[in-house]
N, C-alpha and C positions, 0 to 999 in steps of 0.2 A: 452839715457841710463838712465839720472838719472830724468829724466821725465816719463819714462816708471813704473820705481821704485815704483817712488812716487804714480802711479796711481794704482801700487796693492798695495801697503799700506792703503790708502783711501780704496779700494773696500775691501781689510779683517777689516780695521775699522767699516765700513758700515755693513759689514757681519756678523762681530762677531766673537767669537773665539771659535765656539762651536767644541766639538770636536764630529765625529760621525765614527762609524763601519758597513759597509754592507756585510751582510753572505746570504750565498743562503744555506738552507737544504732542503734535500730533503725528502718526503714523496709518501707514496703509495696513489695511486690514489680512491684505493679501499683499506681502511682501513681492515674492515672487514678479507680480505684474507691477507693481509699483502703481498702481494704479486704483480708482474705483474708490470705496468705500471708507470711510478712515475714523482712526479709533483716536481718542484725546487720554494720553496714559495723563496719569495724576503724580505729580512729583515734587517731594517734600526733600529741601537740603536746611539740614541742620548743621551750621556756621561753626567753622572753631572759635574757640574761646581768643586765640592769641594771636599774635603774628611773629614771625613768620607763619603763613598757612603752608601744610605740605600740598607737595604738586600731586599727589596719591590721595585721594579720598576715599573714603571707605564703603562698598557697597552693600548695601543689606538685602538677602535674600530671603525671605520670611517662608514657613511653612504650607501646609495645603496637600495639595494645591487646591489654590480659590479662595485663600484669607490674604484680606488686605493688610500692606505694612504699612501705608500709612494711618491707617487708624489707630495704628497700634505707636506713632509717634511719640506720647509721652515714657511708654516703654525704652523704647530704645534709645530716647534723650540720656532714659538711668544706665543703663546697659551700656553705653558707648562714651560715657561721661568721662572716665581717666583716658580714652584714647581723642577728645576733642580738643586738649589746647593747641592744638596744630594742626588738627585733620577736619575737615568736613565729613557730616554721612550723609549718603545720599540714600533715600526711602523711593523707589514704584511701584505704586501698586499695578500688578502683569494684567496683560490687555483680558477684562473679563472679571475685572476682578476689582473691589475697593470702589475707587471712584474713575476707573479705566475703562469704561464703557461697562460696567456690569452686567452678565448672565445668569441670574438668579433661580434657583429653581425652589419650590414650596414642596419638598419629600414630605415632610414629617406633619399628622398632626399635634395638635400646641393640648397642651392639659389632660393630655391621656396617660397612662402608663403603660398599655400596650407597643406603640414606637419601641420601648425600651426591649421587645422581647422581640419584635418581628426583624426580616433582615435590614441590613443598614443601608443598603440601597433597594429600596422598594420598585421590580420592575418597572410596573403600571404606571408608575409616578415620574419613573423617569423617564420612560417613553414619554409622556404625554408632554415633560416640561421639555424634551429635546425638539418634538413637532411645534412647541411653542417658539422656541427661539431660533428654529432655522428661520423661520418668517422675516427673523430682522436682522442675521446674522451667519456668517460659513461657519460654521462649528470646525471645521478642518484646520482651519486657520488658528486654532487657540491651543497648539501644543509648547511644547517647552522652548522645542528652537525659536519658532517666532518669539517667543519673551526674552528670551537671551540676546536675540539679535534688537529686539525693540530698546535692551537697555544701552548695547553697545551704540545706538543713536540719539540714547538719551547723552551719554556719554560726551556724542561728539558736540551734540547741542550745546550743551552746557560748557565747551572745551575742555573737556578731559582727555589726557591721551592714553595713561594708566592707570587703572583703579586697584585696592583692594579689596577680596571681597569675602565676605562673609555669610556662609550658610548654613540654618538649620533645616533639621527632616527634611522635607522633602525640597527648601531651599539647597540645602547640601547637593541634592540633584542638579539644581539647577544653577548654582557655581560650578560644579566639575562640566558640565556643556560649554558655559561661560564659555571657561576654559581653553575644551577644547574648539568650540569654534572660533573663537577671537584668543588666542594663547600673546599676541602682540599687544594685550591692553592689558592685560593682566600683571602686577608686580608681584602680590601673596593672593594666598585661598587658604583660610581658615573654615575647617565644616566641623558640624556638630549634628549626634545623631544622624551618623551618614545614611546616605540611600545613595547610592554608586548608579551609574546612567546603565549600566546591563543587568539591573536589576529589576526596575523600575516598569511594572504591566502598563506604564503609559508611552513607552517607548516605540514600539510598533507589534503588529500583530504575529510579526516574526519570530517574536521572542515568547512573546505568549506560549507558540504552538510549541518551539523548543523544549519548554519547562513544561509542558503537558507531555511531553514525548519521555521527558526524560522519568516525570514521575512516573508514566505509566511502563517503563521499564525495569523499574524497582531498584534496589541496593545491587551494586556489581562486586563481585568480588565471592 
């Protein structure tokens, strides 16, 4: 008994004593309509330590696209640890992704070492997992803007009016949209490892053709 005691005391000493809140809200799938189908984003807020709490809490935009941040929770407890006695951070994992209605697809297989040499999106495989998931899902529906706007709802869910926010890779994308579509909720934007939104092949097929056009005119000058 008092062996056991002692061994969850150590492990919350070890742990820490953060305090955190998980809410599921939920959103339409298709913005647009406001209507139809609806996705349950997964939303993890890690507590500031002190009080005053700022009225700014801190957004975290995690990389991918398609890895969840909140699994990645005990990370960025460490990571955001000198910026919590007064800030909240707020983790979602983006519709599709984590525990936010997940779209999983099976590319690769497991124990071989060929994967390692073939290319890294395997057509056939992705074909097949895109025909799998339209069945229960608009694939249309799962680009950047809807995640950006789905977080600005988490936002107001939660009462937030202004956030801070924080992006890596291809998070960094997806704070500068933040940004620019919601620029009246936003206080700071810190990115890392940028990917700039007219950069980005997942932006539209406009920009694709562009930068094919452009390679295949070669160096000017």
């Amino acid at each position: 008994m008092h062996t056991r005691l002692y061994a969850l005391l150590i492990a919350f000493a070890i742990g820490g004593c953060d305090s955190t809140t998980t809410r599921t809200i939920r959103v339409f799938e298709n913005r647009e309509r406001n209507s139809g189908r609806e996705i349950a984003l997964h939303v993890v807020v890690l507590h500031a330590r002190e009080h005053p709490v700022a009225a700014d809490p801190i957004v975290v935009f995690t990389g991918g696209p398609g890895l969840s941040t909140t699994e990645d929770t005990h990370y960025w407890a460490r990571v955001t640890a000198r910026l919590r006695p007064h800030h909240d951070v707020i983790l979602v994992d983006q519709r599709g992704t984590g525990g936010s209605g997940p779209l999983p697809c099976d590319l690769f297989e497991t124990g071989r070492l060929q994967p390692y040499f073939d290319p890294v999106y395997p057509v056939d495989r992705v074909r097949d997992c895109r025909r799998m998931l339209e069945r229960r899902a608009d694939l249309t529906q799962y680009a950047t803007d809807q995640g950006v706007d789905d977080m600005a709802q988490v936002l107001d869910s939660i009462g937030v009016r202004r956030a801070d926010l924080f992006g890596i890779s291809y998070g960094s994308h997806a704070a500068l949209t933040f940004l620019r579509r919601h620029p009246d909720r936003v206080r700071t934007v810190v990115i890392s490892a940028n990917w700039p939104p007219e950069r980005t092949p997942f932006t539209s097929p406009a920009i694709i053709a562009r930068a094919l056009a452009a390679r295949a005119a070669g160096p000017r000058g």
